[in-house]
N, CA and C atoms as a LAMMPS dump frame, in Angstrom:
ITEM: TIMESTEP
0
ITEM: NUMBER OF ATOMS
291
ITEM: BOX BOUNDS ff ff ff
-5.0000000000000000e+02 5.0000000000000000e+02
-5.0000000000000000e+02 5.0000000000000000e+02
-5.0000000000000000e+02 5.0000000000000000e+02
ITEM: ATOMS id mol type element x y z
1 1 1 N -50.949 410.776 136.396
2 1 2 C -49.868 409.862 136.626
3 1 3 C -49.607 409.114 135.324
4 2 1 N -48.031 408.962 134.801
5 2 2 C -48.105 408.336 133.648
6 2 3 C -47.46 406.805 134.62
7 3 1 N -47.356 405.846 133.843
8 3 2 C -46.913 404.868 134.371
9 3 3 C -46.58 404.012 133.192
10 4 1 N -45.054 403.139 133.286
11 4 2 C -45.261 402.089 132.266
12 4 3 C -44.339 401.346 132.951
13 5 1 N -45.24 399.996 132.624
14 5 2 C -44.829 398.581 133.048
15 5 3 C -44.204 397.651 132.281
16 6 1 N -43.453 396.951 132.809
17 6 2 C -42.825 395.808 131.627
18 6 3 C -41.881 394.832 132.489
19 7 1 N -41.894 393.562 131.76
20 7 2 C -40.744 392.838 132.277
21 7 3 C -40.202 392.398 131.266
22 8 1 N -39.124 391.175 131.444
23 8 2 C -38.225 390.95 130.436
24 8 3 C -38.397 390.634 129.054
25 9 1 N -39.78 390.259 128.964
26 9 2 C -40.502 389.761 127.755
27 9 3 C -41.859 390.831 127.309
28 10 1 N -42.116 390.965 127.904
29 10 2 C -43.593 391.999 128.105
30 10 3 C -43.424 393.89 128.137
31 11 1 N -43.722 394.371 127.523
32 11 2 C -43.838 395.853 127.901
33 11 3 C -45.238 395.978 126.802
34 12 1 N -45.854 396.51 128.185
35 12 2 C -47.267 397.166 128.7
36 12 3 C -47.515 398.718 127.758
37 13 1 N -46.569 398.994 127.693
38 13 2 C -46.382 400.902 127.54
39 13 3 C -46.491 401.654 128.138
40 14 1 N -46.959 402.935 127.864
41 14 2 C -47.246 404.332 128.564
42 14 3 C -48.488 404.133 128.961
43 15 1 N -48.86 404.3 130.178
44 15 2 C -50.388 404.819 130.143
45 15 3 C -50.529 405.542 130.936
46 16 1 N -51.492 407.017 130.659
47 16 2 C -51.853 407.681 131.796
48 16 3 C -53.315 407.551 132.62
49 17 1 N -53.053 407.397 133.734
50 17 2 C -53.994 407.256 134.61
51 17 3 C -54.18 408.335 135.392
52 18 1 N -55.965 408.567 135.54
53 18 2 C -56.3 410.04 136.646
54 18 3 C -57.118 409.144 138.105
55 19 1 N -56.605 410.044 138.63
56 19 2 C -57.319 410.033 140.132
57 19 3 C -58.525 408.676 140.137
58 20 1 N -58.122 407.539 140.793
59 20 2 C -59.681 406.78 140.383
60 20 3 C -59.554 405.632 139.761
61 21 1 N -58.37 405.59 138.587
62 21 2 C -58.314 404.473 137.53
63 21 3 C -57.787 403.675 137.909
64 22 1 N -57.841 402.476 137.393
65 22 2 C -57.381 401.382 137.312
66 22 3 C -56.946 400.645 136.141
67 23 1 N -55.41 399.852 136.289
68 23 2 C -54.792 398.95 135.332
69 23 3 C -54.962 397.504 135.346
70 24 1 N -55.429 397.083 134.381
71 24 2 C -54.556 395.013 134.929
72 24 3 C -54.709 394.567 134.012
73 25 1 N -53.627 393.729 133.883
74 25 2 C -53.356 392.401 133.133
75 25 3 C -52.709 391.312 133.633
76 26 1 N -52.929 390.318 132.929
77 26 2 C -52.363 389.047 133.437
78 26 3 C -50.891 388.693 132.948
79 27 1 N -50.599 387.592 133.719
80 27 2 C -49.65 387.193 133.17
81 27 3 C -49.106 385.643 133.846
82 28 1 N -47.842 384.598 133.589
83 28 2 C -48.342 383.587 134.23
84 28 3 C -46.36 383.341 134.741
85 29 1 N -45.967 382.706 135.782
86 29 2 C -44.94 382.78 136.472
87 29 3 C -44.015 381.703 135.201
88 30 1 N -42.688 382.358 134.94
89 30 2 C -41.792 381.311 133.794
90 30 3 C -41.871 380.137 134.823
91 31 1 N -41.078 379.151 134.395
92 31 2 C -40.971 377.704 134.621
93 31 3 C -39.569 377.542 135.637
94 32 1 N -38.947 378.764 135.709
95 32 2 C -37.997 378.702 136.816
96 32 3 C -38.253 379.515 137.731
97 33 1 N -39.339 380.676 137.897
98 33 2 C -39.576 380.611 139.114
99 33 3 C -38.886 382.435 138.768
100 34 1 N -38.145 382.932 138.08
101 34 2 C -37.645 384.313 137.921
102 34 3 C -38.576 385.744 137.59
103 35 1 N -40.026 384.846 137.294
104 35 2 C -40.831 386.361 136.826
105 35 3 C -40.545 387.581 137.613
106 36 1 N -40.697 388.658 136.726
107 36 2 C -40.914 390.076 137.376
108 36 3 C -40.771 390.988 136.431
109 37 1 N -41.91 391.938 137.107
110 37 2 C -43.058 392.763 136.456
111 37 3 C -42.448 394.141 137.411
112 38 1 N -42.289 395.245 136.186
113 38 2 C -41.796 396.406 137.259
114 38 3 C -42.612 397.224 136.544
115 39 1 N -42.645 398.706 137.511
116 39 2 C -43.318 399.929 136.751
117 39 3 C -42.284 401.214 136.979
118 40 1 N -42.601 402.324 136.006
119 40 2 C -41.465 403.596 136.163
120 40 3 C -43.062 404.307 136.25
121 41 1 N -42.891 404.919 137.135
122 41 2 C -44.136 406.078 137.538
123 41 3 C -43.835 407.678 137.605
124 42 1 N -44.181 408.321 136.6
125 42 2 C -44.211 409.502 136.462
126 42 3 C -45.446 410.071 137.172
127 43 1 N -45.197 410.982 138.004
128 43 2 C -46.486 411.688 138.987
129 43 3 C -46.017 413.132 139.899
130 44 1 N -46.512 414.291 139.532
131 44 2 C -46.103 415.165 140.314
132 44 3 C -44.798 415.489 139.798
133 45 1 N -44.337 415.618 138.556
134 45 2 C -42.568 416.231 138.708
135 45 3 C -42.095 414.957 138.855
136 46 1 N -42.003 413.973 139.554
137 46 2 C -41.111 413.234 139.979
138 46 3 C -41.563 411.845 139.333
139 47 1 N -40.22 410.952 139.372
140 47 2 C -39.903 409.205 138.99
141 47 3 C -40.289 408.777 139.13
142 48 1 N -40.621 407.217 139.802
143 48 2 C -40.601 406.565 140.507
144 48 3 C -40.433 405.098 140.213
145 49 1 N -39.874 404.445 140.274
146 49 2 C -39.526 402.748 140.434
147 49 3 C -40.102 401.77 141.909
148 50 1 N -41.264 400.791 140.773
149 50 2 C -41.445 399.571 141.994
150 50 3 C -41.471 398.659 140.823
151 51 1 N -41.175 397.168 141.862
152 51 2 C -41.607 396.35 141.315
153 51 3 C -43.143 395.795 141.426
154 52 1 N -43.329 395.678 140.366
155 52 2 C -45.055 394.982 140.697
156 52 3 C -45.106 393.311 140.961
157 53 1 N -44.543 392.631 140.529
158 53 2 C -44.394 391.024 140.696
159 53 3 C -42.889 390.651 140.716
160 54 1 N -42.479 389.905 141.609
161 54 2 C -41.481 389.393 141.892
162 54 3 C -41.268 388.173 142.26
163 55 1 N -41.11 387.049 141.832
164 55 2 C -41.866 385.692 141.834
165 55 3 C -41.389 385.261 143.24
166 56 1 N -39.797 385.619 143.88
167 56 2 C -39.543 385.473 144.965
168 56 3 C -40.184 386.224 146.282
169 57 1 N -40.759 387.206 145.909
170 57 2 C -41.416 387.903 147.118
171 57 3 C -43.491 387.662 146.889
172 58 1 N -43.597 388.009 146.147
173 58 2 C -45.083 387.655 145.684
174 58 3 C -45.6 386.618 145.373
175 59 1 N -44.849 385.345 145.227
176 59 2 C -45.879 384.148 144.861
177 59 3 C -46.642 383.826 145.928
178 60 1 N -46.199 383.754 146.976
179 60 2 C -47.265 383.479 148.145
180 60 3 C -48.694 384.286 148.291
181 61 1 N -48.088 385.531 148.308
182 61 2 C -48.91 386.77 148.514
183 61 3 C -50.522 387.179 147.41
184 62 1 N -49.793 386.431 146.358
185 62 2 C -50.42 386.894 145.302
186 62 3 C -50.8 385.741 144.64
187 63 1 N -51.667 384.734 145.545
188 63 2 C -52.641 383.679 145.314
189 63 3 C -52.78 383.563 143.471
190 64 1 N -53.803 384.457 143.106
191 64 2 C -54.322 385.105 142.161
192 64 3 C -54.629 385.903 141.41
193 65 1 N -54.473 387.407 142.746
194 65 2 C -54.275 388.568 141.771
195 65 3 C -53.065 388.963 142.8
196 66 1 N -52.584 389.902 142.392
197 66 2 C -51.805 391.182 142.581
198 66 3 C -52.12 392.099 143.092
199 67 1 N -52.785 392.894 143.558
200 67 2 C -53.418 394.293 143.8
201 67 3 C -52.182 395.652 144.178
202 68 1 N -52.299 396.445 143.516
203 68 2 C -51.371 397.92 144.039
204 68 3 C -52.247 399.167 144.276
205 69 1 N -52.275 399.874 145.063
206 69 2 C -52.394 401.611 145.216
207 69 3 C -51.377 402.167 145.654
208 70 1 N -51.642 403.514 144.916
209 70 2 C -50.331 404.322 145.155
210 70 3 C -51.83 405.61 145.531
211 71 1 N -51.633 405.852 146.804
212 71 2 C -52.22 406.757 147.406
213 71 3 C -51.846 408.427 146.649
214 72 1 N -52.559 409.395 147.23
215 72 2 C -52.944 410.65 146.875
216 72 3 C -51.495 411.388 147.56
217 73 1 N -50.312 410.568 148.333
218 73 2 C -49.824 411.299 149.244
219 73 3 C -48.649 410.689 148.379
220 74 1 N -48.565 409.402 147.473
221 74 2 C -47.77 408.933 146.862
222 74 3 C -46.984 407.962 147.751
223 75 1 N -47.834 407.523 148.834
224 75 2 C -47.264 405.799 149.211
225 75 3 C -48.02 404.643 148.429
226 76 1 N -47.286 403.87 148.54
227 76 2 C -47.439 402.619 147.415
228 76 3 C -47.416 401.722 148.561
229 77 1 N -48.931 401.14 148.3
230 77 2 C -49.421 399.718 149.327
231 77 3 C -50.046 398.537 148.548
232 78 1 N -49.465 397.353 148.988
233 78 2 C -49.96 396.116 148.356
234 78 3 C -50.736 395.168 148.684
235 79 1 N -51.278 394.578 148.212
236 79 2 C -52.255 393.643 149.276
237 79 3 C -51.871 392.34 149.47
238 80 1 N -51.765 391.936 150.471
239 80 2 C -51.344 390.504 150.347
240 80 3 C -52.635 389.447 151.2
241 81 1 N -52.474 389.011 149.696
242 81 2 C -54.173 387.504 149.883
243 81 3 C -53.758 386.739 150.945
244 82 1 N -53.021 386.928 151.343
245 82 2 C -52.47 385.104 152.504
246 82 3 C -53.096 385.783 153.539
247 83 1 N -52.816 387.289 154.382
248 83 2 C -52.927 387.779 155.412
249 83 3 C -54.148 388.375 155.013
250 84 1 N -54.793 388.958 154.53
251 84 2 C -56.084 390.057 153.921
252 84 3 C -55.385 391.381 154.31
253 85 1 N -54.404 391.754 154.176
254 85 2 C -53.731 392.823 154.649
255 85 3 C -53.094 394.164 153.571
256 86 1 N -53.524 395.017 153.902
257 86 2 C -52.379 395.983 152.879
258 86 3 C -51.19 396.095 153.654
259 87 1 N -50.202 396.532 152.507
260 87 2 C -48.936 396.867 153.601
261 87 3 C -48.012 397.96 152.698
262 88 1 N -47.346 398.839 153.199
263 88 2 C -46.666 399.929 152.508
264 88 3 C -45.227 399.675 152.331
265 89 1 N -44.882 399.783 150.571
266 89 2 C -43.867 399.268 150.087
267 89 3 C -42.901 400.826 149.773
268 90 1 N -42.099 400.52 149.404
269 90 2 C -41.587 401.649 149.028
270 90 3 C -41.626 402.142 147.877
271 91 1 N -42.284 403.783 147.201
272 91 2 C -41.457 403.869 145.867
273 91 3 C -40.375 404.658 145.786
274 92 1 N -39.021 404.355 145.178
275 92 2 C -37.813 404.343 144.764
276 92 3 C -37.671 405.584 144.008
277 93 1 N -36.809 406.419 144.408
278 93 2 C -36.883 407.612 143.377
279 93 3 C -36.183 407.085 142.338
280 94 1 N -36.312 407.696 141.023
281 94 2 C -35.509 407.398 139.816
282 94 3 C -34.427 408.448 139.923
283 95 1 N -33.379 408.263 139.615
284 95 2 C -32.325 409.203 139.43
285 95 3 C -31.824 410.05 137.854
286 96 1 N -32.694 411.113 137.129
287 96 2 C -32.568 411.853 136.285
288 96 3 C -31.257 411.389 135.687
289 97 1 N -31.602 410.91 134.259
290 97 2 C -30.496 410.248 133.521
291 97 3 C -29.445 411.342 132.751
């Protein structure tokens, strides 16, 4: 899986990840409240677009960390700290430019 992350200020780069790995870094919410952190996921032939932080949907959720898996079947589940819960988000096909 290649994957690269970035938001409006920040890009992460390319990285490829195998079966198993894990990414993280930090980062801290702007002063109005607009952060967001997206990824383009290359895996299998195919795109994919999520967002990883979204200050309007995740600040609650995401106490402290963030957590993502993108399963073996290629669903993308998040964890949310408030509930102790995973939950399945969507990933977005990219549309071949």
């Amino acid at each position: 899986m290649n994957i690269h992350c970035q938001s409006k200020d920040d890009d992460l780069g390319n990285i490829i990840l195998k079966n198993g790995d894990e990414i993280k870094w930090s980062f801290s919410d702007n002063f109005w409240g607009t952060t967001l952190f997206y990824c383009d996921v290359q895996w299998e032939n195919l795109n994919y677009h999520f967002d990883v932080y979204s200050n309007a949907r995740d600040h609650k959720k995401c106490h402290s960390k963030c957590r993502w898996m993108i399963s073996d079947y290629g669903s993308l589940y998040g964890y949310d700290q408030e509930s102790g819960k995973w939950s399945s988000f969507p990933l977005k096909p990219m549309r071949a430019s």
